[in-house]
C-alpha positions as CSV (number, residue, x, y, z in Angstrom):
1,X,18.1,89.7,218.1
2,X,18.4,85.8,218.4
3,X,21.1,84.5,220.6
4,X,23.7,82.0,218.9
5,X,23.2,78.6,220.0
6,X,26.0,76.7,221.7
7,X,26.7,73.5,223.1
8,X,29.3,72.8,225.7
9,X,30.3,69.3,226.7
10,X,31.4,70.7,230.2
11,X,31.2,73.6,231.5
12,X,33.3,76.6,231.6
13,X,34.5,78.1,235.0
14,X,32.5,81.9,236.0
15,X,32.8,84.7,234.8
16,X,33.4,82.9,231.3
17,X,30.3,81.0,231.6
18,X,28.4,83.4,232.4
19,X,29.6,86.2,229.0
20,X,29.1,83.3,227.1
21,X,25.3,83.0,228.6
22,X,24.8,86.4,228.2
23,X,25.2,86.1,224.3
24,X,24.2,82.3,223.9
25,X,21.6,79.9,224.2
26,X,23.3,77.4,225.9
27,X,23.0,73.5,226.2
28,X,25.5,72.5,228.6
29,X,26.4,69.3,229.8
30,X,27.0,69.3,233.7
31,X,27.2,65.4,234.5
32,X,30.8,63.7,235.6
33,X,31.0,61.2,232.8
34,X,31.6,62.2,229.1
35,X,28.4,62.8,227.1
36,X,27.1,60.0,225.4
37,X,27.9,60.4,222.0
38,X,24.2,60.2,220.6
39,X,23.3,62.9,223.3
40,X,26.0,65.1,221.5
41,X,24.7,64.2,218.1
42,X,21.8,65.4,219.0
43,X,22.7,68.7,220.4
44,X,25.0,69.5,217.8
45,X,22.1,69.2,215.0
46,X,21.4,73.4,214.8
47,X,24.4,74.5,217.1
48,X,26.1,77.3,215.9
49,X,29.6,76.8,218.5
50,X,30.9,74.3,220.4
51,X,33.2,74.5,223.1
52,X,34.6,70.6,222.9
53,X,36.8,68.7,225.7
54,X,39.4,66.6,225.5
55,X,37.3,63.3,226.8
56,X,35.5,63.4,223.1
57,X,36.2,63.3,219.5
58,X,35.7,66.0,217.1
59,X,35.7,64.4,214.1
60,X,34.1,64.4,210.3
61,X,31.0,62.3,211.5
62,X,30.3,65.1,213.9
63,X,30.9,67.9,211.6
64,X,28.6,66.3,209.7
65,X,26.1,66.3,212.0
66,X,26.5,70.0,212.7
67,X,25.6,71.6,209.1
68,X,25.5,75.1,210.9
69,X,29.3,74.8,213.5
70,X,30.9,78.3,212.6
71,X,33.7,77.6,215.7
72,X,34.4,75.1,217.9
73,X,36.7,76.0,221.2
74,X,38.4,74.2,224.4
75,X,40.0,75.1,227.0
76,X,43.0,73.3,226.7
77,X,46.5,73.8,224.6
78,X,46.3,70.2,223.2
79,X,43.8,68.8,220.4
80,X,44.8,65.4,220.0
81,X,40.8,64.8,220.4
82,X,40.3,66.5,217.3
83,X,40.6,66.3,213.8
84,X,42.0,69.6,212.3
85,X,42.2,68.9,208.4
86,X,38.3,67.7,208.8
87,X,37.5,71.4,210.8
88,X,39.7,73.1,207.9
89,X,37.8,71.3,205.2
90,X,34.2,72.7,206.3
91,X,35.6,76.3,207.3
92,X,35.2,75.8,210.7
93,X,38.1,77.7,212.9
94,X,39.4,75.5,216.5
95,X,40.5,77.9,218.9
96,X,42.4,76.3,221.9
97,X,44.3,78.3,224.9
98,X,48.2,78.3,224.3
99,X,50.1,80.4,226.7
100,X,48.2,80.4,229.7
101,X,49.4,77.4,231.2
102,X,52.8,77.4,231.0
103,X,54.3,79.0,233.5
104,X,51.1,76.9,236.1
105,X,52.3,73.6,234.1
106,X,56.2,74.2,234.2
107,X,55.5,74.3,238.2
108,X,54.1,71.4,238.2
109,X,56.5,69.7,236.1
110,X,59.1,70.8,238.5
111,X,57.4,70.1,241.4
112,X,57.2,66.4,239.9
113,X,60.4,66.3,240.0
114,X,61.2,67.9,243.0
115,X,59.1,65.6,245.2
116,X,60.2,62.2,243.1
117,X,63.9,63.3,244.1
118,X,63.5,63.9,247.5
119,X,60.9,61.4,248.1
120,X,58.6,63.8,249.8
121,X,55.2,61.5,249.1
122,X,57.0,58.4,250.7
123,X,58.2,61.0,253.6
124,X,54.5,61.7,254.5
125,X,53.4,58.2,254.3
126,X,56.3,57.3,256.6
127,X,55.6,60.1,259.2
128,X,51.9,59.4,259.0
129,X,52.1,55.7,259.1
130,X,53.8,56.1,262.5
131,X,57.6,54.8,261.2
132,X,59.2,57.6,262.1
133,X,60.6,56.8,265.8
134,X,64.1,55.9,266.7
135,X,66.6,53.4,264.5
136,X,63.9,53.1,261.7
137,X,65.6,53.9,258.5
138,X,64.0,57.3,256.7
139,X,63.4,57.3,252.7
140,X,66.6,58.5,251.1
141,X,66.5,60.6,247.6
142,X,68.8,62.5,244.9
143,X,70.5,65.4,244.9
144,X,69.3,67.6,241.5
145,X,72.5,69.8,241.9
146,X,74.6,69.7,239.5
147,X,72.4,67.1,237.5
148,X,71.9,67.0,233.9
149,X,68.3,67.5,233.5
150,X,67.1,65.9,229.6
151,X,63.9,68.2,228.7
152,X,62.1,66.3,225.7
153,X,60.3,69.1,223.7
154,X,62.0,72.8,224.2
155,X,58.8,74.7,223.7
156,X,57.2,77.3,225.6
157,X,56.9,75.0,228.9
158,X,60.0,73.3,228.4
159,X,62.4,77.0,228.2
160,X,59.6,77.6,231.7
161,X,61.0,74.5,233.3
162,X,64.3,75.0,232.2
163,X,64.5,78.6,234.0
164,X,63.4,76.9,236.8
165,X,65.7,74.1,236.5
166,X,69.0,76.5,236.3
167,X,67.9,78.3,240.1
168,X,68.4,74.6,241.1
169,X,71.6,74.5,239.6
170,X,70.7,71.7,237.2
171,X,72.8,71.4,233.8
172,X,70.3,71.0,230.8
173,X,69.9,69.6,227.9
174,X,67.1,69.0,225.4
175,X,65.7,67.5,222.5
176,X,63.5,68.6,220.0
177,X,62.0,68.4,216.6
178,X,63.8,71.3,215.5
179,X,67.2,72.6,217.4
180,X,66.3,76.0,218.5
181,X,68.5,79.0,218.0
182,X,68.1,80.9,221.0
183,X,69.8,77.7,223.4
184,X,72.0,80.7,225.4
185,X,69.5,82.5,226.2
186,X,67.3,79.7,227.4
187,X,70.7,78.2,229.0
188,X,70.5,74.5,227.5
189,X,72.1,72.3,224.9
190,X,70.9,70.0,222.3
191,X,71.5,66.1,222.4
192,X,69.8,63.7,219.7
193,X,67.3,62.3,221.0
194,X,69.3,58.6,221.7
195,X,71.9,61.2,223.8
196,X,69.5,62.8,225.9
197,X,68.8,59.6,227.0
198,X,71.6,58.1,227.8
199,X,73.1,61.2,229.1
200,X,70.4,62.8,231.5
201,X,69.8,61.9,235.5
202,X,66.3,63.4,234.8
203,X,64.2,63.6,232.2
204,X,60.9,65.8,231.9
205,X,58.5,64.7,228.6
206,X,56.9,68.4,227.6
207,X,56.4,67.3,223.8
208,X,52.6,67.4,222.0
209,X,51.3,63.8,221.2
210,X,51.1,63.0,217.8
211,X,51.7,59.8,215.1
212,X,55.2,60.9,215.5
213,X,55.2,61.1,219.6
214,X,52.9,57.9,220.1
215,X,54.8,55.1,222.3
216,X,57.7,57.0,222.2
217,X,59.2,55.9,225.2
218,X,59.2,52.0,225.3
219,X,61.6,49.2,226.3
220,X,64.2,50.3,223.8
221,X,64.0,54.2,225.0
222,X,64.0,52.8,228.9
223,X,67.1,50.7,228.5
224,X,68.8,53.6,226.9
225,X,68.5,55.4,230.1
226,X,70.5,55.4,233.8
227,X,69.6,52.9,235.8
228,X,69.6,56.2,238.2
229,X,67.6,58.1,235.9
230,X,64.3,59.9,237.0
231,X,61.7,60.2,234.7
232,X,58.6,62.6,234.4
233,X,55.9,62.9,232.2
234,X,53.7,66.1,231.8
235,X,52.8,65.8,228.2
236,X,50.0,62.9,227.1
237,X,49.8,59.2,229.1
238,X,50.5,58.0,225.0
239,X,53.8,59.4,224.6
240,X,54.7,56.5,226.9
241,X,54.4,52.4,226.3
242,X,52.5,51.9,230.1
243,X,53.3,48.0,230.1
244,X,57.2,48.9,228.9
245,X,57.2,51.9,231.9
246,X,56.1,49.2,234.6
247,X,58.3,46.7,233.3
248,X,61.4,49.5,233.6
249,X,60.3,50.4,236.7
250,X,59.7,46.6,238.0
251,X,63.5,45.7,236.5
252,X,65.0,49.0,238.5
253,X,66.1,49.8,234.5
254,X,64.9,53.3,235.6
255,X,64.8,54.6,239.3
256,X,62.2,56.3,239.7
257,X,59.0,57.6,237.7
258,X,56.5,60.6,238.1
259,X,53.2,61.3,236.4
260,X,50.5,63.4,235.8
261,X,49.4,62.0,232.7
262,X,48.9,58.2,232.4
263,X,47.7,55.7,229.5
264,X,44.8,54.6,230.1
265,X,43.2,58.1,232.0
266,X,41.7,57.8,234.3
267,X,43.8,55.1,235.6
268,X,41.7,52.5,237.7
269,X,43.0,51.7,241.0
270,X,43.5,48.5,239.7
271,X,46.5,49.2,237.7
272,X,49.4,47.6,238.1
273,X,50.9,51.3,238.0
274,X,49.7,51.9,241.3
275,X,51.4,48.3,243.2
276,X,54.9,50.0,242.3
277,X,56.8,51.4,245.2
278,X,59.2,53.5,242.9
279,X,56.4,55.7,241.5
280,X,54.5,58.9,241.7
281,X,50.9,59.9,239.9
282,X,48.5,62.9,240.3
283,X,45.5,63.2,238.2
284,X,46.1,65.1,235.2
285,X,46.9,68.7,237.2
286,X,49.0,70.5,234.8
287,X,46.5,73.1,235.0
288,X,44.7,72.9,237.8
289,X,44.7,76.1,239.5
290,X,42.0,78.4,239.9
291,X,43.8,81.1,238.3
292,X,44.8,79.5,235.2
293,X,41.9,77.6,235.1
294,X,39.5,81.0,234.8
295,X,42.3,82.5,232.2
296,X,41.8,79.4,230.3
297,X,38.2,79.8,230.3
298,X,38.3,83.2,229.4
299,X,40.5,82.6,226.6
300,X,37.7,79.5,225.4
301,X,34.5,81.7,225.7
302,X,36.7,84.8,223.5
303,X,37.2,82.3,220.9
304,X,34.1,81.4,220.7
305,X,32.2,84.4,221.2
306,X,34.8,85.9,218.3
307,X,33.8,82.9,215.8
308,X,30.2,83.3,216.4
309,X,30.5,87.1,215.3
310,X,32.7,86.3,212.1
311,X,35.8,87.8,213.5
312,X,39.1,86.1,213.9
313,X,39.9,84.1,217.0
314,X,42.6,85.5,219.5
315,X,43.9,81.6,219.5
316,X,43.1,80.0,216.3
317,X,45.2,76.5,215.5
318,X,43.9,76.1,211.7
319,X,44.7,79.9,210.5
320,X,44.1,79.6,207.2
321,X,40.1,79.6,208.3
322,X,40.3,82.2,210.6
323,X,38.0,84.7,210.1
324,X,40.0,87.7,208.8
């Protein structure tokens, strides 16, 4: 029997890679920069599944370069790389992981947070630049105690952070698109979205980026905030305005800001981002543990493999294609 034919634009971590080997001809691309869109083009021609990343674009011009896609899967709980009503329109399921991150990215949302408070970055550069002797003054941070923490999108990594947030003793409060019903169990309260702002000491951005989302916090959103206020963003470098963040972080309109998601991404070490002192980046790590990262792959190659065989995916985002 003739093995499906699959291309992956990077590829998966073992022993996913290797069950989807085992039932696939594979074409995967192994190099550090995006593929160049013609390669993929190319590839795609005959290619039964895809297993996409978030550095491309799945889009109508490549569906229609792919006359025989029956599933296309990533390994990643966002899509804002790809183009859902054009996979719904030529039957062709998405699968992506949701679930097996959040308790990995609620972590490092907190840990954000936790080391932008107490300054622990600028601690280690002090102790390892040699500043830490006698009369030299140490970096000084916040208590999170008794702090009212604003959590902007309440889903399934926001009621993660907030558990983590109560141990801490933190007060919460939250905004989402829809008030959720369940806010004593999860131990938070609801603000509009101009409250939240104006109210929290900290604020953690957890919400998906869409038209809606886009440049959501600019100059406006920033001079609603405490001039004390802590800000962290785990969700997509777009949900923020970059030149109104620097400017809010330049004017002390904000104290302090942590991110592991930036607009552009990668950020060159050019950026203007990186001459603040009142700042804190990693490199897109929400994810990024070994553990998660083999679950999520797992998760990818399951959707795929299911699409390939006509049977429904275990994590489908455009249902009503799912293979029933």
């Amino acid at each position: 029997m003739s093995k499906y034919r699959v291309v992956m634009t990077n590829k998966l971590m073992e022993p996913a890679f290797q069950k989807v080997l085992h039932n696939c001809e594979v074409k995967v691309w192994e190099k550090p920069e995006p593929i160049p869109r013609e390669t993929l083009l190319e590839w795609i021609k005959d290619a039964q599944g895809l297993v996409s990343s978030g550095n491309i674009r799945v889009d109508e011009d490549l569906l229609r370069h792919a006359p025989e896609l029956k599933v296309i899967a990533q390994a990643s709980v966002g899509y804002d790389n790809v183009d859902i009503a054009a996979c719904t329109s030529k039957c062709v399921p998405f699968g992506n992981t949701p679930g097996v991150l959040v308790e990995t990215t609620a972590e490092l949302a907190f840990s954000l947070l936790l080391c932008a408070a107490r300054r622990l970055h600028e601690g280690w550069n002090f102790v390892r630049g040699g500043h830490w002797v006698p009369g030299k003054s140490i970096p000084f941070g916040m208590d999170l105690t008794g702090k009212a923490l604003g959590i902007v999108g309440m889903g399934q990594i926001g009621v993660a952070v907030a558990r983590r947030a109560r141990a801490f003793g933190m007060n919460i409060i939250y905004h989402n698109r829809n008030r959720r019903t369940d806010e004593e169990v999860i131990g938070a309260e609801y603000r509009s979205f101009e409250m939240l702002l104006a109210e929290a000491d900290c604020i953690i951005v957890l919400t998906p980026l869409s038209e809606e989302t886009k440049g959501l916090f600019g100059r406006k959103e920033f001079a609603q905030m405490k001039p004390t206020a802590y800000f962290v963003n785990v969700s997509r470098g777009a949900v923020v305005d970059t030149q109104a963040l620097i400017e809010a972080l330049e004017t002390e309109k904000i104290a302090y800001a942590a991110l592991d998601v930036t607009d552009p991404e990668p950020l060159p070490g050019s950026h203007p981002l990186l001459k603040l002192s009142n700042i804190l980046i990693v490199p897109h790590i929400g994810s990024a543990t070994v553990g998660t990262r083999t679950a999520m792959a797992e998760l990818t190659a399951d959707n795929l493999l299911a699409g390939l065989a006509g049977k429904p995916l275990p994590a489908c985002v455009n249902t009503e294609v799912n293979y029933k």
